[in-house]
C-alpha positions as CSV (number, residue, x, y, z in Angstrom):
1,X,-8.6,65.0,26.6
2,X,-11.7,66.9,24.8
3,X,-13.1,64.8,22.0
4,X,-13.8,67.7,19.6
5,X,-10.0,68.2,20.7
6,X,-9.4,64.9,19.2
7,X,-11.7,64.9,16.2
8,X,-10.1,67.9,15.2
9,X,-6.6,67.3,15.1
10,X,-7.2,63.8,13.7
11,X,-8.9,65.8,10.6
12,X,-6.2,67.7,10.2
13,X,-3.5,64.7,10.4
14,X,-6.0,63.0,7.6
15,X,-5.9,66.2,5.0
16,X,-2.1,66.5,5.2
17,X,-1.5,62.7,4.8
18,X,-4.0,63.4,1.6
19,X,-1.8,66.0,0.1
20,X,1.3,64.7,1.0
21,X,1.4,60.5,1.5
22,X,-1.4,60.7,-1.1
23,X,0.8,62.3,-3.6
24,X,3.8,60.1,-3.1
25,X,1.9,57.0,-3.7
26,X,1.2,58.8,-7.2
27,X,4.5,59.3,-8.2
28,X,5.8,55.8,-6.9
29,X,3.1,54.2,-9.0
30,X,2.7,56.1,-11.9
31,X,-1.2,57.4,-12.4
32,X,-1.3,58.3,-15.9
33,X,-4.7,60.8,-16.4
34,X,-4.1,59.9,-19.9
35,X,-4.2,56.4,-19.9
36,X,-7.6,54.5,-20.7
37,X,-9.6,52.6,-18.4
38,X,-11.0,49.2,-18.4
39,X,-13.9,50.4,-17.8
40,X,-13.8,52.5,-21.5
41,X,-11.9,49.5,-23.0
42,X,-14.2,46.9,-22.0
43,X,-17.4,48.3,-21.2
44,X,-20.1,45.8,-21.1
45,X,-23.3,47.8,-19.3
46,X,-23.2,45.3,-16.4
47,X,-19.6,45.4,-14.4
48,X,-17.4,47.3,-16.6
49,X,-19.3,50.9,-16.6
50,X,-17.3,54.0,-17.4
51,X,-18.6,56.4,-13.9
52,X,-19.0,59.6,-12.7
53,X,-15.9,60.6,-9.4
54,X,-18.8,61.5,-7.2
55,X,-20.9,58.2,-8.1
56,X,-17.8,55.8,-7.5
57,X,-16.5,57.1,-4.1
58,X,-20.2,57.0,-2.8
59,X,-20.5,53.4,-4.2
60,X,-16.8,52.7,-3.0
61,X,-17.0,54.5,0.6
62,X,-20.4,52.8,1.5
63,X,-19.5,49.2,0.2
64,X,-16.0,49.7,2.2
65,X,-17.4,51.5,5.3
66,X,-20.3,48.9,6.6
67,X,-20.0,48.4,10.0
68,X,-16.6,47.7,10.5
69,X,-15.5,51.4,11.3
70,X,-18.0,51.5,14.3
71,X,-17.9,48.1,15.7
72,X,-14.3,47.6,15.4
73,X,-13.3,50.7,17.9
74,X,-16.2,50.6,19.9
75,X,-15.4,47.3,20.5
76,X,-11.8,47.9,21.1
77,X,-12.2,50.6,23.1
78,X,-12.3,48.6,26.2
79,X,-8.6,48.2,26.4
80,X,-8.7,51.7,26.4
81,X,-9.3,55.0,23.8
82,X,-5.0,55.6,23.7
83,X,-4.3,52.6,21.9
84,X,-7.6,52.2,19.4
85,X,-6.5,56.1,18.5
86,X,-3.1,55.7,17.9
87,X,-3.9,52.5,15.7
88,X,-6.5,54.2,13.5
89,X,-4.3,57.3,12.9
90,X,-1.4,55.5,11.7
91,X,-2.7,52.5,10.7
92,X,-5.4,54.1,8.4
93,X,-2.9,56.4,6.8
94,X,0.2,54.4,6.2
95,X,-1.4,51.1,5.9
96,X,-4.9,50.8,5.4
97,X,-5.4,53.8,2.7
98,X,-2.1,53.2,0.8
99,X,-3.2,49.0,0.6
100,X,-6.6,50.4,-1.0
101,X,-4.5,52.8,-3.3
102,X,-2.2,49.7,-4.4
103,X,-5.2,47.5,-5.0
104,X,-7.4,49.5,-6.8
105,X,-4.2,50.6,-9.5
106,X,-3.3,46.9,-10.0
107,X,-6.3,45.9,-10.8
108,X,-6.1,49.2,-13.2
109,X,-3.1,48.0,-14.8
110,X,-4.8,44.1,-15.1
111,X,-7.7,45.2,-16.9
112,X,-10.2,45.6,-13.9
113,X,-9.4,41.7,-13.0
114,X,-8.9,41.2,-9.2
115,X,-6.0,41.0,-6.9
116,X,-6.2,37.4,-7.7
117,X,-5.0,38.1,-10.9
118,X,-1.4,39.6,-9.4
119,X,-1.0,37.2,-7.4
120,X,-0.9,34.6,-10.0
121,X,1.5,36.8,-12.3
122,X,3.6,36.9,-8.8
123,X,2.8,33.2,-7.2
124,X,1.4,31.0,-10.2
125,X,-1.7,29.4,-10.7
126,X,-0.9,27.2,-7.2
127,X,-0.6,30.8,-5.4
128,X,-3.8,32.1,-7.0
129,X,-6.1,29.7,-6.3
130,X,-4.8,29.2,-2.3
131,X,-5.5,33.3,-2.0
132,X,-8.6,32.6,-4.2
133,X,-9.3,29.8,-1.2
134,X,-8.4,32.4,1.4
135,X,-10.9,35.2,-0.2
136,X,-13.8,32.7,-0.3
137,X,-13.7,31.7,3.2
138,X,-13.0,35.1,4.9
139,X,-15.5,37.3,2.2
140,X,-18.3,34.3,3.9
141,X,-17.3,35.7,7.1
142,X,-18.1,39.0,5.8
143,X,-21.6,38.1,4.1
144,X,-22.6,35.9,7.6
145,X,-21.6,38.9,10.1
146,X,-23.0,41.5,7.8
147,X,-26.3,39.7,7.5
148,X,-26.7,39.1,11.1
149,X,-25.9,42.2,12.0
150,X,-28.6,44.2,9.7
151,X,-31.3,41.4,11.1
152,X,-30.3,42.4,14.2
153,X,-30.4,46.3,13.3
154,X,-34.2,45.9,11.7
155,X,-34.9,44.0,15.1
156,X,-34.3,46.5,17.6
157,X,-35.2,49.1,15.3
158,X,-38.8,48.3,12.8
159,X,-38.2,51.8,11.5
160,X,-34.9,51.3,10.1
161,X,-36.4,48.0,8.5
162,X,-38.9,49.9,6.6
163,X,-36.9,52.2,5.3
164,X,-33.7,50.4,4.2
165,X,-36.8,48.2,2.3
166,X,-38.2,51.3,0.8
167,X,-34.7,52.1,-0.7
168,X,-34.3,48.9,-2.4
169,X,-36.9,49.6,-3.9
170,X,-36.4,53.1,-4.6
171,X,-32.9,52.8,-5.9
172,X,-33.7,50.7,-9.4
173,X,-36.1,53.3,-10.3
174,X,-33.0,56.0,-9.6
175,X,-30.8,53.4,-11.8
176,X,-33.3,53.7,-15.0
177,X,-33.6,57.1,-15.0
178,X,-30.0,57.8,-14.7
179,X,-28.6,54.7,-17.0
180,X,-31.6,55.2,-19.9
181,X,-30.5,58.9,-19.9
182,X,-34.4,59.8,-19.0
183,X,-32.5,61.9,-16.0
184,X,-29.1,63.9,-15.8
185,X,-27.4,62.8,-12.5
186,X,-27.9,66.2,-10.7
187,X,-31.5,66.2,-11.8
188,X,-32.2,62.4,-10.5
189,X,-30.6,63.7,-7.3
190,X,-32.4,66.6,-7.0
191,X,-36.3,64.7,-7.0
192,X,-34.5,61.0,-5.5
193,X,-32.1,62.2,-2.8
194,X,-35.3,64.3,-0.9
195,X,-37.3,60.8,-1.4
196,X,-34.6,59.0,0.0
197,X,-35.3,61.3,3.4
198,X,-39.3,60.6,2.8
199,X,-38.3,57.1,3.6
200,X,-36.9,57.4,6.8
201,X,-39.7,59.5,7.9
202,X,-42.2,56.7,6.2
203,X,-40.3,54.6,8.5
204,X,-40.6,55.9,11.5
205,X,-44.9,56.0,11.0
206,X,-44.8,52.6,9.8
207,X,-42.2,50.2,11.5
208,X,-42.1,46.8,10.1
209,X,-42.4,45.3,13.4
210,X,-41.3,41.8,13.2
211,X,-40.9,40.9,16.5
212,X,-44.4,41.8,17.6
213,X,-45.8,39.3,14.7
214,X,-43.4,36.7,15.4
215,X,-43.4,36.5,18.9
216,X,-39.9,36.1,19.6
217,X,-36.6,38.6,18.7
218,X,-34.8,35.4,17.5
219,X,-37.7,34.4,14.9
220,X,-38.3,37.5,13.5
221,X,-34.1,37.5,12.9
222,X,-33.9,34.7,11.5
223,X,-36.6,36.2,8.9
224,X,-34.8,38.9,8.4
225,X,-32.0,36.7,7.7
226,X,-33.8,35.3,4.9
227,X,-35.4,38.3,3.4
228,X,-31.6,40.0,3.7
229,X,-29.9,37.2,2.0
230,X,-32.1,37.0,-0.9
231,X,-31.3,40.5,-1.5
232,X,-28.4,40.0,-1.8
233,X,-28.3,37.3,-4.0
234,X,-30.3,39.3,-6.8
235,X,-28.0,42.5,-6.3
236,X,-25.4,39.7,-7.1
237,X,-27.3,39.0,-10.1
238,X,-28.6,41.8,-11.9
239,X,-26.3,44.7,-13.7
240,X,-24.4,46.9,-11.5
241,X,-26.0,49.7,-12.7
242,X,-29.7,48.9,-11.7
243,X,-29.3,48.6,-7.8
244,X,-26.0,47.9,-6.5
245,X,-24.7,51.7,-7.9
246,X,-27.9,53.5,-7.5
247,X,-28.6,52.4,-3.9
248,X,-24.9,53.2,-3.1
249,X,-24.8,56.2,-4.1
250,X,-28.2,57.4,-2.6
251,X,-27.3,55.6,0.5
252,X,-24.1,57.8,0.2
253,X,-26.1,61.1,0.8
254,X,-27.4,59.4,3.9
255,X,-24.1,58.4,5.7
256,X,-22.8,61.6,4.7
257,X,-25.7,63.1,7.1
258,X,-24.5,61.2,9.4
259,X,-21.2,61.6,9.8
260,X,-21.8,65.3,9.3
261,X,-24.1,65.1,12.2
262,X,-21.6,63.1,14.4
263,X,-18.9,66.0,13.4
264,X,-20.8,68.9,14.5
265,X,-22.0,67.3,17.3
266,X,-18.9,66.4,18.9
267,X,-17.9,69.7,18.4
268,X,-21.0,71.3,19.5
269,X,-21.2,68.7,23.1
270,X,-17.6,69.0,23.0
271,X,-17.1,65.7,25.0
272,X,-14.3,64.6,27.7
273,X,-13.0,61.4,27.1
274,X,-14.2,59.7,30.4
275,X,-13.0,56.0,29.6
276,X,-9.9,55.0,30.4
277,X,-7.0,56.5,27.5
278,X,-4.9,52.9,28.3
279,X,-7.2,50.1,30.5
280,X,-5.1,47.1,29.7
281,X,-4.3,45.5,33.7
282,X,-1.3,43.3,33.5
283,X,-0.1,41.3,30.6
284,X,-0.5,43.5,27.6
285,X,-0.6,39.7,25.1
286,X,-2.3,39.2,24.0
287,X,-5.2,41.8,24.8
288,X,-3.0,44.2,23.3
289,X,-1.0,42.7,21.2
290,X,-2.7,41.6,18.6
291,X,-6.2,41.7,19.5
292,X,-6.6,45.2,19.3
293,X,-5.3,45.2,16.0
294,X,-7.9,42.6,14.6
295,X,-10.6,43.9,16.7
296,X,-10.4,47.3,15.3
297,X,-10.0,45.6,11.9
298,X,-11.7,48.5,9.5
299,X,-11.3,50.9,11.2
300,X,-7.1,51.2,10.3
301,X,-6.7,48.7,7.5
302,X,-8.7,45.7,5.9
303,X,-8.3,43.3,3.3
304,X,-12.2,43.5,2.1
305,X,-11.4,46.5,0.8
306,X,-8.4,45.1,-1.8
307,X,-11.5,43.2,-2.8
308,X,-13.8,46.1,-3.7
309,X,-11.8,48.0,-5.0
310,X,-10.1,45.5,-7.5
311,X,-13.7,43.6,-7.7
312,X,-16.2,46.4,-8.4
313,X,-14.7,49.9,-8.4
314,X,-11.9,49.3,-10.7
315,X,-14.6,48.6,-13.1
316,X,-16.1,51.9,-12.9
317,X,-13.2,54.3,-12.6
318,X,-13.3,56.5,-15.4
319,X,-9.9,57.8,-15.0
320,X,-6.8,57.1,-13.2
321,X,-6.8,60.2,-11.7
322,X,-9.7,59.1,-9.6
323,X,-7.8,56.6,-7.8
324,X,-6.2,58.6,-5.3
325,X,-9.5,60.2,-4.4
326,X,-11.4,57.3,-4.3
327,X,-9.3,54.6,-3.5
328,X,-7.0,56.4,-1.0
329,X,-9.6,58.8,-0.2
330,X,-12.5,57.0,1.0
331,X,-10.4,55.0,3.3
332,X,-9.3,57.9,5.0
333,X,-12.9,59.3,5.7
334,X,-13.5,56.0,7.0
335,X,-11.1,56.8,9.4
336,X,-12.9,59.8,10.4
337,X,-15.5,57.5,11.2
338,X,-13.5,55.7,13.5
339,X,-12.5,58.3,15.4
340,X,-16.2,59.2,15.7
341,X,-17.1,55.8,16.7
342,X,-14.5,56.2,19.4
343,X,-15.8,59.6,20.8
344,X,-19.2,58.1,20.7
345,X,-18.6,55.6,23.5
346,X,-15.4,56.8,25.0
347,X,-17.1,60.2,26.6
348,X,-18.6,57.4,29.0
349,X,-17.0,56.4,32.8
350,X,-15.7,53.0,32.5
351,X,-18.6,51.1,34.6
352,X,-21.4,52.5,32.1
353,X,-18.9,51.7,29.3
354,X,-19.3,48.1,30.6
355,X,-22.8,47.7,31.5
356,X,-23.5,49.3,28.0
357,X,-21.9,46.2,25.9
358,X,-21.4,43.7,28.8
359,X,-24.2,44.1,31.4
360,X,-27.4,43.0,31.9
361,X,-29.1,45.4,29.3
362,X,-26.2,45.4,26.8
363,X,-26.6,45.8,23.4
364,X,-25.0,45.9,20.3
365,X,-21.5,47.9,19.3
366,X,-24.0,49.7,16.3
367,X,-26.4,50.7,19.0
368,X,-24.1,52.1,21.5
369,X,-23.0,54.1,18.6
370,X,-25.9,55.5,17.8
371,X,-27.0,56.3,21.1
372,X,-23.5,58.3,21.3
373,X,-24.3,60.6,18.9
374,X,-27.8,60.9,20.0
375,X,-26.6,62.7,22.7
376,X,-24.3,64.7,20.8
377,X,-27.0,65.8,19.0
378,X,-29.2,67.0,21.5
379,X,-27.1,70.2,21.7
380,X,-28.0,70.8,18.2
381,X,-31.8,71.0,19.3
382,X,-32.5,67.4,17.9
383,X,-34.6,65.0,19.8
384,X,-32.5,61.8,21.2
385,X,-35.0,59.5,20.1
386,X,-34.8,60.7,16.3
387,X,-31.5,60.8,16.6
388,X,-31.5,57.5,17.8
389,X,-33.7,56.6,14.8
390,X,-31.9,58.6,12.2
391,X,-28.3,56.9,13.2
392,X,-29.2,53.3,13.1
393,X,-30.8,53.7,9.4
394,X,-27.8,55.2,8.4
395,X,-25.7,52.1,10.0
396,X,-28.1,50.0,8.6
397,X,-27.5,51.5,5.1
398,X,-23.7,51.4,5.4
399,X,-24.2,47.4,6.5
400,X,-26.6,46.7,4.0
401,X,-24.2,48.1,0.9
402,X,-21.6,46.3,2.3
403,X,-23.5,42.9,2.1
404,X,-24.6,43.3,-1.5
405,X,-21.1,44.3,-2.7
406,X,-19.8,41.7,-0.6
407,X,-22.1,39.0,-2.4
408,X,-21.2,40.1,-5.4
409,X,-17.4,40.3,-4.4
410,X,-18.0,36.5,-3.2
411,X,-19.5,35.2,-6.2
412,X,-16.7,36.7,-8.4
413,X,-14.6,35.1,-6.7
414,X,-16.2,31.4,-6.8
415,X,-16.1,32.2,-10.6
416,X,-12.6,33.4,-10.6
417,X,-11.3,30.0,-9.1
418,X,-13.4,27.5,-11.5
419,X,-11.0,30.0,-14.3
420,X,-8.6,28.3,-16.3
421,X,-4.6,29.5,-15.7
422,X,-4.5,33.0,-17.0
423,X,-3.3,33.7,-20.6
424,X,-1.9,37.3,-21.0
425,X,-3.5,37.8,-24.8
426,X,-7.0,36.0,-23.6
427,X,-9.9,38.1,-22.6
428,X,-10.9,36.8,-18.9
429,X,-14.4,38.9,-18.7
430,X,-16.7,38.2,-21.3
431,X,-20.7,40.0,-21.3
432,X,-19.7,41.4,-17.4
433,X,-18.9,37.8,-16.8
434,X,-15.7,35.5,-15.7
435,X,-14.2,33.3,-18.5
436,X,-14.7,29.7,-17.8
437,X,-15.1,26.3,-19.1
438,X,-18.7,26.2,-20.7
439,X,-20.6,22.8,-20.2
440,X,-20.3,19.8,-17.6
441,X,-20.2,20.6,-13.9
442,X,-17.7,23.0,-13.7
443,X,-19.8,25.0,-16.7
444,X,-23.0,24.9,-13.8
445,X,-20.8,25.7,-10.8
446,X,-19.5,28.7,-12.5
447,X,-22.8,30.6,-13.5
448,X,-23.0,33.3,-11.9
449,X,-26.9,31.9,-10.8
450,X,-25.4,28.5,-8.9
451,X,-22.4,30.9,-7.4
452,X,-24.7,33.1,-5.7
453,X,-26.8,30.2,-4.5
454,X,-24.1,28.8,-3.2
455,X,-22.6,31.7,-1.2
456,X,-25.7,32.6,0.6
457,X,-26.5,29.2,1.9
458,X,-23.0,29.1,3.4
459,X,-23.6,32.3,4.9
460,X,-26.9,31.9,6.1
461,X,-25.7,28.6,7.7
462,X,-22.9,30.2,9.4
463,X,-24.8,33.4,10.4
464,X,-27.6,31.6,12.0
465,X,-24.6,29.4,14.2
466,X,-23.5,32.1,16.2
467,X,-23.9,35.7,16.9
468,X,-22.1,38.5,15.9
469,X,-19.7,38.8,18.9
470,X,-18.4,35.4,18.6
471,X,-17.7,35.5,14.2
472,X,-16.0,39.6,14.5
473,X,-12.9,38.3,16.0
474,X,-12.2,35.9,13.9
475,X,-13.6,38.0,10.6
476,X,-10.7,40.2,11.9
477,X,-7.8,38.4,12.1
478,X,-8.9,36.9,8.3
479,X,-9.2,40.2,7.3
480,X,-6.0,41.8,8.7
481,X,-4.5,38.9,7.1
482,X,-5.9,39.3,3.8
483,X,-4.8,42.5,3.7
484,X,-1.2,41.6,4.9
485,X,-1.3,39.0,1.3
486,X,-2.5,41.7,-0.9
487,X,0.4,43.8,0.8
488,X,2.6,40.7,-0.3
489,X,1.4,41.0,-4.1
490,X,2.1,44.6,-3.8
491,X,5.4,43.7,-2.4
492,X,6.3,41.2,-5.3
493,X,5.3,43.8,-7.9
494,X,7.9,46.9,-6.3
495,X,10.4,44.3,-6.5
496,X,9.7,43.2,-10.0
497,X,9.6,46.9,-11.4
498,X,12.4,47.7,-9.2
499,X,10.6,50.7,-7.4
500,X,10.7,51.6,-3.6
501,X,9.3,48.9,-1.8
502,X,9.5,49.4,2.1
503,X,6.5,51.8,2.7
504,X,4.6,47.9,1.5
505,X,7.2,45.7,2.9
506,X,7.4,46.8,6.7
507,X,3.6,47.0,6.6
508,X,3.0,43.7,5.2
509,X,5.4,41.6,7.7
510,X,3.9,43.7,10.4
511,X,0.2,42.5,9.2
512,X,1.2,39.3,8.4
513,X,2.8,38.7,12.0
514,X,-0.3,40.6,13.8
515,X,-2.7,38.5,12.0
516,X,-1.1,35.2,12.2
517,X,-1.2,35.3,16.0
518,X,-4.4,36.4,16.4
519,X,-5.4,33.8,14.6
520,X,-3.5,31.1,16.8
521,X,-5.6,33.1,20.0
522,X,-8.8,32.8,18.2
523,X,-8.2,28.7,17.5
524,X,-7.1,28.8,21.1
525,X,-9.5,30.9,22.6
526,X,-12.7,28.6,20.5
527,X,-11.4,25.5,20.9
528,X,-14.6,23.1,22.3
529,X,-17.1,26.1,22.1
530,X,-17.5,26.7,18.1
531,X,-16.0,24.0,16.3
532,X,-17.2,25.7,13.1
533,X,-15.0,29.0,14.1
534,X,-12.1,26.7,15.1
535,X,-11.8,24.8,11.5
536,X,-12.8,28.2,9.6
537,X,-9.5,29.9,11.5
538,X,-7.2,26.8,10.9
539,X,-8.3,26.7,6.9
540,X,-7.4,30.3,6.7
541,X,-4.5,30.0,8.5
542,X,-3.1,27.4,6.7
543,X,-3.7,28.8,3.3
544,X,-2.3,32.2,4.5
545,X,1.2,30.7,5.8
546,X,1.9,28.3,2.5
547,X,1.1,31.6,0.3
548,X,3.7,32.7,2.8
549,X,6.4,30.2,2.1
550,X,5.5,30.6,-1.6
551,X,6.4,34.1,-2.2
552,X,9.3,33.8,0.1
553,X,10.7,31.7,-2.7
554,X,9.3,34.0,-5.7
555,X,11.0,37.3,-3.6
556,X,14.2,35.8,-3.7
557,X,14.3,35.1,-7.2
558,X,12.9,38.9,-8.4
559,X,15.5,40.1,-6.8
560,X,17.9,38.6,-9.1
561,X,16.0,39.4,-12.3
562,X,16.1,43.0,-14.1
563,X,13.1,44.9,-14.3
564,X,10.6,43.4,-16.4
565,X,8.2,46.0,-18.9
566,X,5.3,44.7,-17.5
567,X,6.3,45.3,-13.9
568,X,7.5,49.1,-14.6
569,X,3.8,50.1,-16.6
């Protein structure tokens, strides 16, 4: 098999699954262009902001996209290119973009309040705060790996640190001009977009070159660590519109270069797919089943993104309409990612597949990737080291958006579960923040200041226990399996509004099932070599399977009641 081959059929299957799955999912749930927003109803300048299509899906695509898209396949690829393919082609479609889709419209219909919120309309209060439980530990997950693996990026690569730190700085001043109306949007984009491509050259004459200062890779990581995670705690902090949306959305341009370039250069290299298409040797269990499943992760389908798009980007859509593109949308270009990433390591023989993530000299799933399309790139008359260069800042941008909307995600979500039991007529966000009790400790745990504090400390402390190879397994499984219980709230509300209900059903038993068992090889698998992984899995997979038993019990009674009005809006 050719990769350009591959690539282009899988772009094909993606743009009819747009025009045709895409428009199902319309009619089953009812996008009403006329309806009004949240984001128009409650605008408060600091979560709630009515935004632009364009402006959301680059905030949406890059806070979804991270590294997850490349790591995941590139990392699954060694029980062969068949199986990871297969998986992000169907998975994506029928799973992954349609749980996006379902998530971003119910927390539409909720008034921009997350998934959390349908659950407890489905589950109760006791169901909300165990998936609230669930979110916290596996969105720490997310915030640890994505930390460590940006330290690690600036590491190997001082350009890409001084860059991505020239764009944090760059993007509040894009945020001003925009927000104060100093700037129309094309005009900002016009003078910051080329300034966002200054940087990357500024990089590459003055790499921030940690490890050289420091003496040691490890010390200048764990720097890096610190630096990252204090970012991350102010983008957690300040308005969405002054750095988290800005720097998305100029980041956007940049992974857009990139995947452009990985598109044209598979087709111009026009690579055979030298790895093995299946290289599982004897039992297929579990290294097939369900390992690959969780190691691609989101690549095909992932429960982050329920949390995005219910956390953040249903607070910016303008319009309904803009659901299916963003929502169902982005996560199919994601997929086109993945299949990139896959191409990018899969034109290798198997022994330099190995020795490239396993050997003596191996290095990490991002880096691999990058040198893959390098090489693609060299037909186009680009050097391999800028390529080289010019791939890992745009990983590092994808990572780095995902952290900060991941903090952010985190900290609503440490709010959300200090809330009181939701009242339907009682406003739940007031000035872009969570109702809760005001005063005593729960009044300081809930502020959005001693949230954030609190999630980066536990993230720092778990992404400075372990590397990146040892959390992403275990990230995966949590976060096939949060997207199996968002899948679940899906389920409940079909059945409540009496609409079709099996394109979410068979998806969500199949996820739940998938996840569950990988999670029982993880425990097994770490058992007596990271105790902190072991407890971590056993939390979330004990929260996961009494959610389980709970809406077992709520399906079977909403199968017996009529359609409620609130279930068929």
């Amino acid at each position: 098999m050719n990769g350009a081959t591959l690539l282009g059929a899988s772009l094909l299957f993606f743009v009819l699954a747009y025009c045709f799955y895409g428009r199902r999912l319309k009619r089953i749930f009812g996008i009403d262009p006329k309806r009004e927003c949240p984001s128009e109803r409650l605008r408060d300048g600091i979560d709630y902001v009515p935004t632009p299509m364009m402006v959301l899906f680059g905030h949406h695509f890059a806070s979804i996209a991270g590294a997850g898209p490349i790591v995941g396949p590139i990392l699954a690829s060694h029980l062969g290119w068949g199986p990871a393919c297969l998986w992000i082609l169907l998975g994506c479609v029928f799973i992954g973009a349609m749980h996006d889709f379902a998530a971003m419209f119910l927390s539409l219909r909720n008034d921009g309040r997350s998934i959390a919120y349908a659950i407890e309309r489905e589950l109760g209060y006791f169901g909300r705060q165990l998936f609230l439980s669930f979110c916290f530990a596996t969105l720490i997950l997310v915030v640890a790996i994505f930390t460590l693996m940006v330290a690690e990026c600036f590491v190997t690569t001082p350009a890409v640190a001084t860059a991505s730190v020239l764009f944090i700085f760059l993007a509040p001043l894009f945020g001003v001009a925009t927000g104060r109306k100093i700037l129309g949007l094309a005009e900002a984009s016009l003078i910051f977009v080329p300034m966002l491509f200054a940087c990357v050259w500024l990089g590459t004459l003055i790499p921030l070159d940690l490890v050289t200062a420091l003496g040691t890779a490890q010390r200048a990581t764990a720097v890096w660590v610190v630096f990252l995670l204090y970012y991350a705690a102010v983008a957690s902090i300040i308005p969405v519109w002054v750095l988290l949306q800005p720097r998305d959305y100029l980041n956007s341009y940049l992974l857009y270069a990139m995947m452009i370039l990985g598109l044209v250069g598979v087709f111009a290299y026009r690579p055979d797919m030298a790895l093995p298409a299946f290289a599982v040797s004897g039992k297929v269990v579990p290294k097939l089943f369900p390992l690959l499943f969780v190691t691609v992760a989101c690549g095909a389908c992932s429960g982050f993104h329920a949390l995005v798009a219910s956390g953040t980007s249903a607070k910016q859509i303008a319009n309904e309409k803009h659901v299916l593109p963003v929502a169902y949308g982005s996560m199919l270009v994601e997929g086109v990612l993945a299949i990139i990433a896959l191409i990018s390591v899969a034109y290798l023989d198997l022994p330099a597949f190995q020795q490239l993530l396993s050997g003596a000299d191996k290095v990490p799933a991002q880096v691999a990737f990058a040198r893959g399309l390098a090489t693609f790139s060299t037909k186009l008359g680009m050097s391999y080291d800028v390529g080289v260069n010019f791939v890992s800042l745009a990983i590092s941008a994808f990572m780095l958006t995902t952290l900060d909307t991941a903090t952010r995600l985190t900290r609503f979500v440490w709010q959300e579960l200090l809330m009181p039991r939701a009242e339907a007529a009682a406003p739940t966000v007031v000035d872009g923040e969570p109702v809760v009790a005001t005063g005593g400790l729960r009044g300081f745990l809930s502020s959005r200041w001693t949230a954030t504090l609190i999630v980066v400390v536990l993230a720092g402390y778990l992404g400075l226990s372990g590397d990146g190879q040892r959390i992403w397994p275990v990230f995966g499984a949590s976060n096939q399996l949060l997207a199996a219980l968002t899948l679940l709230a899906v389920t409940l509300w079909l059945i409540r509004g009496k609409r079709p209900v099996l394109f979410a059903m068979l998806p969500m038993f199949f996820m739940m099932i998938i996840s569950v068992w990988a999670l029982l090889c993880l425990i097994i698998e770490n058992w007596g070599k990271s105790w902190i992984l072991v407890v971590v899995s056993i939390i979330l997979l004990a929260l996961a399977l009494l959610l389980l038993l709970l809406a077992a019990k709520t399906m079977r009674k909403a199968r017996a009641v009529p359609a409620t009005a609130d279930a068929a809006k």
